[in-house]
SEBAZA-156430 format. One record per residue (C-alpha): residue number from 1; x, y, z. Coordinates in steps of 0.05 Angstrom, whole numbers, m for minus. Each point is the difference from the previous one (the first is absolute). Example, Ala and Ser with C-alpha at 12.3 -4.5 7.8 and 13.67 -1.06 7.14 Angstrom:
SEBAZA-156430
<1,<246,m90,156>>
<2,<27,69,m13>>
***
This chain:
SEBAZA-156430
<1,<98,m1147,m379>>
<2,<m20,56,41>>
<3,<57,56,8>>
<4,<54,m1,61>>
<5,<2,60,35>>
<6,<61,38,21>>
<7,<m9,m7,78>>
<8,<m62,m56,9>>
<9,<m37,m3,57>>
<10,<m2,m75,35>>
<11,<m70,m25,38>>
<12,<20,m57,42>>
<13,<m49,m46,34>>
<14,<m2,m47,51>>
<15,<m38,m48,m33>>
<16,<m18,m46,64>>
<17,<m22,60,38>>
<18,<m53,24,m56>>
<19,<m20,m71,m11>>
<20,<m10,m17,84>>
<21,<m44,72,m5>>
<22,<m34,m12,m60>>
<23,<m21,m73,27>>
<24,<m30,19,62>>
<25,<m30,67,m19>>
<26,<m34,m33,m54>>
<27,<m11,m75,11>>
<28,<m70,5,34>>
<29,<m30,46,m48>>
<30,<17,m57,m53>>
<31,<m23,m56,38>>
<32,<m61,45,16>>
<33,<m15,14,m79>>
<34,<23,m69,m24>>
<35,<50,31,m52>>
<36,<52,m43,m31>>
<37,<39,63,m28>>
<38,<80,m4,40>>
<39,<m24,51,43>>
<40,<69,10,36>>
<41,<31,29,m62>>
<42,<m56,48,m11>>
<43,<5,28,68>>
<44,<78,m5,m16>>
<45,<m2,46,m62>>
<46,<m52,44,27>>
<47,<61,16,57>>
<48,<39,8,m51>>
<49,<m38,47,m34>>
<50,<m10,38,74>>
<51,<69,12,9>>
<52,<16,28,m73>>
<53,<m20,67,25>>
<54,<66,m5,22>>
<55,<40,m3,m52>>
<56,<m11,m7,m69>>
<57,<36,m66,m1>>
<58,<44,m28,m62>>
<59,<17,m64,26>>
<60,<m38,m55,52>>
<61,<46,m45,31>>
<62,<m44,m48,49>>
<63,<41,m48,47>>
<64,<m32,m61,37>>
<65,<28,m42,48>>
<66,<26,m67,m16>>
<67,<m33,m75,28>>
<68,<75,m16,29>>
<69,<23,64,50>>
<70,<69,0,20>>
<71,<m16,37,64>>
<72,<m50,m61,29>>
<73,<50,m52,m22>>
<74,<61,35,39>>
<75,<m43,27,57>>
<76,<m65,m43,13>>
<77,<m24,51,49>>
<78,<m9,58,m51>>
<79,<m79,9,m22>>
<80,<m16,m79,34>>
<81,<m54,34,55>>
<82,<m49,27,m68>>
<83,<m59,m30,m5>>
<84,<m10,m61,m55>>
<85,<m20,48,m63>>
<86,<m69,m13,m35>>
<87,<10,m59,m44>>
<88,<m25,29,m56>>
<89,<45,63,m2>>
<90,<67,m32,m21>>
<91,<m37,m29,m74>>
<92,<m27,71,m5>>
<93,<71,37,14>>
<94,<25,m53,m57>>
<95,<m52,16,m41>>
<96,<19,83,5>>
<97,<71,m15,m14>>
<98,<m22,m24,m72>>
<99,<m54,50,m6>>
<100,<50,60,5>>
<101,<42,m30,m44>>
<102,<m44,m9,m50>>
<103,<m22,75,12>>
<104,<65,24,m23>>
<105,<36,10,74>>
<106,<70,m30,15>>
<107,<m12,m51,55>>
<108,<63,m26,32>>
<109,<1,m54,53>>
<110,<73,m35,19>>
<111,<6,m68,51>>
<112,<11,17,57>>
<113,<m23,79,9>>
<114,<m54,36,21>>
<115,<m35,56,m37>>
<116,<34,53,49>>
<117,<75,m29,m34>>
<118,<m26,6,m65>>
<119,<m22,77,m2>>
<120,<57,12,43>>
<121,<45,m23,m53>>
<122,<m47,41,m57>>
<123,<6,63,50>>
<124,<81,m8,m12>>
<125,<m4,m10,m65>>
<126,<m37,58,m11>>
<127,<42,47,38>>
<128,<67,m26,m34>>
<129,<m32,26,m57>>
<130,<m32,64,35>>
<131,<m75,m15,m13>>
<132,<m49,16,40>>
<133,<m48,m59,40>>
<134,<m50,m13,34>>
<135,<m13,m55,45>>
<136,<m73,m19,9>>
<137,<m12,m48,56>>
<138,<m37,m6,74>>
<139,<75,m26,35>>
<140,<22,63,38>>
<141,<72,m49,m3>>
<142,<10,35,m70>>
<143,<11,68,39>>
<144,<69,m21,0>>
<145,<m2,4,m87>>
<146,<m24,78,6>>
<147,<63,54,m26>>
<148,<15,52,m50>>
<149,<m36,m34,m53>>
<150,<m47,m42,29>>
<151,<m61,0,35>>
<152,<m52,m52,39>>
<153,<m73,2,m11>>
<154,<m33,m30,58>>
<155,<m73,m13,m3>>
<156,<m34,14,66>>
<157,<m73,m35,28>>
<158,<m21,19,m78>>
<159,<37,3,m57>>
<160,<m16,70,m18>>
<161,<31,6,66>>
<162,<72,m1,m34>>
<163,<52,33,55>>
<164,<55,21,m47>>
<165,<69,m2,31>>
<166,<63,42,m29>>
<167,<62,3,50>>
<168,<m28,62,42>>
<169,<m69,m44,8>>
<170,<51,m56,29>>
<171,<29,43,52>>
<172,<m65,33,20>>
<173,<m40,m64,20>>
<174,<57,m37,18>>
<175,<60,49,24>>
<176,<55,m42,m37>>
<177,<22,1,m73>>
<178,<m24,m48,m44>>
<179,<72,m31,m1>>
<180,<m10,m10,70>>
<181,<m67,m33,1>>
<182,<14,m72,5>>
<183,<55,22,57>>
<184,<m57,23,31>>
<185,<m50,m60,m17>>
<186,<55,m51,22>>
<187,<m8,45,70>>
<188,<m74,2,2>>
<189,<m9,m72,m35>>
<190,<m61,m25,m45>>
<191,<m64,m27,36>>
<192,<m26,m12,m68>>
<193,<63,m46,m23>>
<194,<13,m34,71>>
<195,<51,42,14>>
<196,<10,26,80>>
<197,<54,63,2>>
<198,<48,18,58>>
<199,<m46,m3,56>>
<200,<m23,70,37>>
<201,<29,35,m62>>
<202,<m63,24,m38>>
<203,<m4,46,m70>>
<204,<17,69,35>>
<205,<55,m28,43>>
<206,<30,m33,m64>>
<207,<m6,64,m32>>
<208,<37,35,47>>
<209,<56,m49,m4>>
<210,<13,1,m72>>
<211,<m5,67,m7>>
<212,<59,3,57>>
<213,<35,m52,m20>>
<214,<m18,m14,m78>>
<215,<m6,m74,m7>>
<216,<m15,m60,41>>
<217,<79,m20,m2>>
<218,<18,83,16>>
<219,<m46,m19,62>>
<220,<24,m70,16>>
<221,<68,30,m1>>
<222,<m16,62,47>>
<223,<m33,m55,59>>
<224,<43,34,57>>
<225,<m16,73,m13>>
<226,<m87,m18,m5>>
<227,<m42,0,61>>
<228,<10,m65,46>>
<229,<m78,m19,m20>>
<230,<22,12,m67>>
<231,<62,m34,m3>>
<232,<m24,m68,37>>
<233,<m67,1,m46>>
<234,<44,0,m71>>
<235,<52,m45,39>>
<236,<m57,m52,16>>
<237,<m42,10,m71>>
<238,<77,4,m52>>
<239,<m18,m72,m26>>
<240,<m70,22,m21>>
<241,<6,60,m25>>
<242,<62,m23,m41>>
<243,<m42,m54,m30>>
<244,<m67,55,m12>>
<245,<62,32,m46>>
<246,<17,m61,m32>>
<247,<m67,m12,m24>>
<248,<m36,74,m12>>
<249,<69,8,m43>>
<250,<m12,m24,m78>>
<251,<19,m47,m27>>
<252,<58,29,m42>>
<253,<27,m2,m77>>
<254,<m71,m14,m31>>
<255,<1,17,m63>>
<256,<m69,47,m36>>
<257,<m10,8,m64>>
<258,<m20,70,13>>
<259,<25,18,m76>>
<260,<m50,m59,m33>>
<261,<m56,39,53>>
<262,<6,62,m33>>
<263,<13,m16,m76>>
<264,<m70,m43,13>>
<265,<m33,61,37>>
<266,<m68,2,15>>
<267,<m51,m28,m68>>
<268,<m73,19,26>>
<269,<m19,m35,m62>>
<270,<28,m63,17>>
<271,<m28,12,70>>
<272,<m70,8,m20>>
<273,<m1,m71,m55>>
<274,<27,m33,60>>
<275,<m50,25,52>>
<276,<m54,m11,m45>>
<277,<4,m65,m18>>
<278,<1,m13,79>>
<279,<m65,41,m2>>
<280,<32,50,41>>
<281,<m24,62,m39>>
<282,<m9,48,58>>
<283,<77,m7,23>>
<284,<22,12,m62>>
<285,<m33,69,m19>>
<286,<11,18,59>>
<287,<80,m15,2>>
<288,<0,29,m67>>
<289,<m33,66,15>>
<290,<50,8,57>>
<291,<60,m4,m51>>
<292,<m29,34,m59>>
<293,<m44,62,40>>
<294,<39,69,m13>>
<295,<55,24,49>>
<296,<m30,39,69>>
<297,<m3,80,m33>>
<298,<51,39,35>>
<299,<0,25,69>>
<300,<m21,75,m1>>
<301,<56,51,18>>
<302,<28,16,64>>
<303,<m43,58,40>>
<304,<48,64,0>>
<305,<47,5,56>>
<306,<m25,45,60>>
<307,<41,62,m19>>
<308,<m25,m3,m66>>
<309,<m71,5,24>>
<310,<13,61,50>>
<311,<2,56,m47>>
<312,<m70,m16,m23>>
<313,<m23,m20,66>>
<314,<14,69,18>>
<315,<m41,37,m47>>
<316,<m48,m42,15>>
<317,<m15,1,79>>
<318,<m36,60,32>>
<319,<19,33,57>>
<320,<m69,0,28>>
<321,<m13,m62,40>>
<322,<m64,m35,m21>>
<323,<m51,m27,55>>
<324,<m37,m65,m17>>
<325,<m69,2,17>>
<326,<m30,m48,48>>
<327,<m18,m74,m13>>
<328,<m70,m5,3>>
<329,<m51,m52,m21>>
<330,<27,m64,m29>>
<331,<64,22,m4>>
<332,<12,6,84>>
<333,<m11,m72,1>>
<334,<50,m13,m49>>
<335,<59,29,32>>
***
């Protein structure tokens, strides 16, 4: 049993994401060479193994959603306009599921929630006991999880592409604290889940608000004192932006082992005998390189601070100016 560290550090995944990314960045390069390896759980631990340059990791906790979803039952509306997925992808997101379980990883799945409740519930879990995590997923909804002692990885067009977002990242790109994001996605709404926002009201706008007003209720109670435009555009939009809340919220009081995760930690021998036998040897060095390969050396010091460097600066400068010669040649048609 490998040893429990004082203050671990928690990798959580969003296993659906990774698996959707995995399956269509790799899918026609396996039809194309005919392999029967579970290619989607290669490309899945080789972005695992990607993103441990951010850490080093002593726990993986990978969520996935669940066949029933509360949110489609209660509001039909929410993701119905996707397209039909590829019918092979569900049998190979099933198949991951056991294949990072077998590798050693806690997988967690509860009816009823998506993969977004589930690492929101491992984020608080975490912070109750003051660990540090990371979130790794593609959803820019999991903003909102971002705070003292958590971060998001995004991955961008490519996964070494990985956009890493503390709480001063969050108010650059998006002018809102992350406590504030899904006030402000309720405003804007989510094309990519069927979901329209107050109308006129875009992401600067919505900004602007919340930072004004703090909240989506601060705002809803302030109607009289906000521009008429304003006022009559939140006025006509309150049901659906009240209902965006409802359903970007999580789902609350799910329970992660988070404890289990990190007594288990990470076994890159268990890893590789279960990658192997799938004849997925290349993911599995590579994964265990990333966790084994020596800490980064340390960043050299500081340059001294301009002051310092004036007393030797002094001795140093003449007092005769110095006249460059001419550019000739080559050299003229360089500059």
């Amino acid at each position: 049993m490998p040893t429990v560290p004082s203050s671990p550090r928690v990798l959580a995944v969003d296993g659906n994401s990774l698996g959707h990314r995995g399956f269509h960045s790799a899918r026609h390069d396996a039809e194309r060479e005919g392999t029967t390896a579970p290619f989607v759980t290669g490309a899945v631990v080789g972005m695992l193994a990607s993103a441990w340059v951010e850490g080093p990791y002593d726990a993986v906790v990978v969520g996935f959603d669940h066949p029933v979803n509360q949110r489609k039952l209660d509001f039909p509306e929410y993701k119905a306009h996707r397209a039909a997925t590829h019918p092979d992808l569900p049998g190979h997101l099933q198949t991951l599921r056991g294949h990072l379980r077998e590798c050693g990883f806690t997988v967690v799945e509860v009816e009823g929630a998506e993969a977004d409740d589930l690492l929101a519930a491992t984020v608080d879990a975490c912070a109750a006991r003051s660990w540090p995590c990371d979130v790794l997923s593609s959803d820019r909804d999991l903003t909102a999880l971002v705070g003292p002692t958590t971060r998001l990885l995004r991955p961008r067009a490519t996964f070494a592409d990985l956009k890493v977002y503390d709480e001063a990242a969050v108010r650059a790109e998006y002018g809102v604290s992350p406590a504030q994001y899904t006030d402000l996605a309720a405003l804007r709404g989510d094309p990519s889940d069927g979901l329209d926002g107050a109308t006129g009201i875009g992401p600067k706008m919505a900004a602007r608000l919340l930072r004004d007003y703090g909240s989506v209720p601060g705002m809803y109670a302030s109607l009289q004192h906000l521009p008429p435009k304003v006022e009559a555009a939140l006025r006509a939009s309150r049901d659906r932006v009240e209902r965006n809340l409802e359903l970007m919220a999580p789902i609350p009081h799910l329970s992660v082992d988070v404890d289990g995760a990190v007594a288990a930690g990470v076994d890159c021998g268990r890893l590789e005998r279960t990658l192997d036998e799938l004849r997925l040897f290349g993911p599995a060095r590579r994964f265990v390189r990333a966790v084994t390969a020596p800490p980064p050396p340390p960043m050299p010091p500081m340059p001294a601070e301009p002051d310092d460097l004036l007393p030797a600066l002094a001795g140093a400068l003449s007092p005769t100016p110095v006249t460059a010669a001419p550019l000739s040649g080559e050299q003229a048609t360089l500059f």
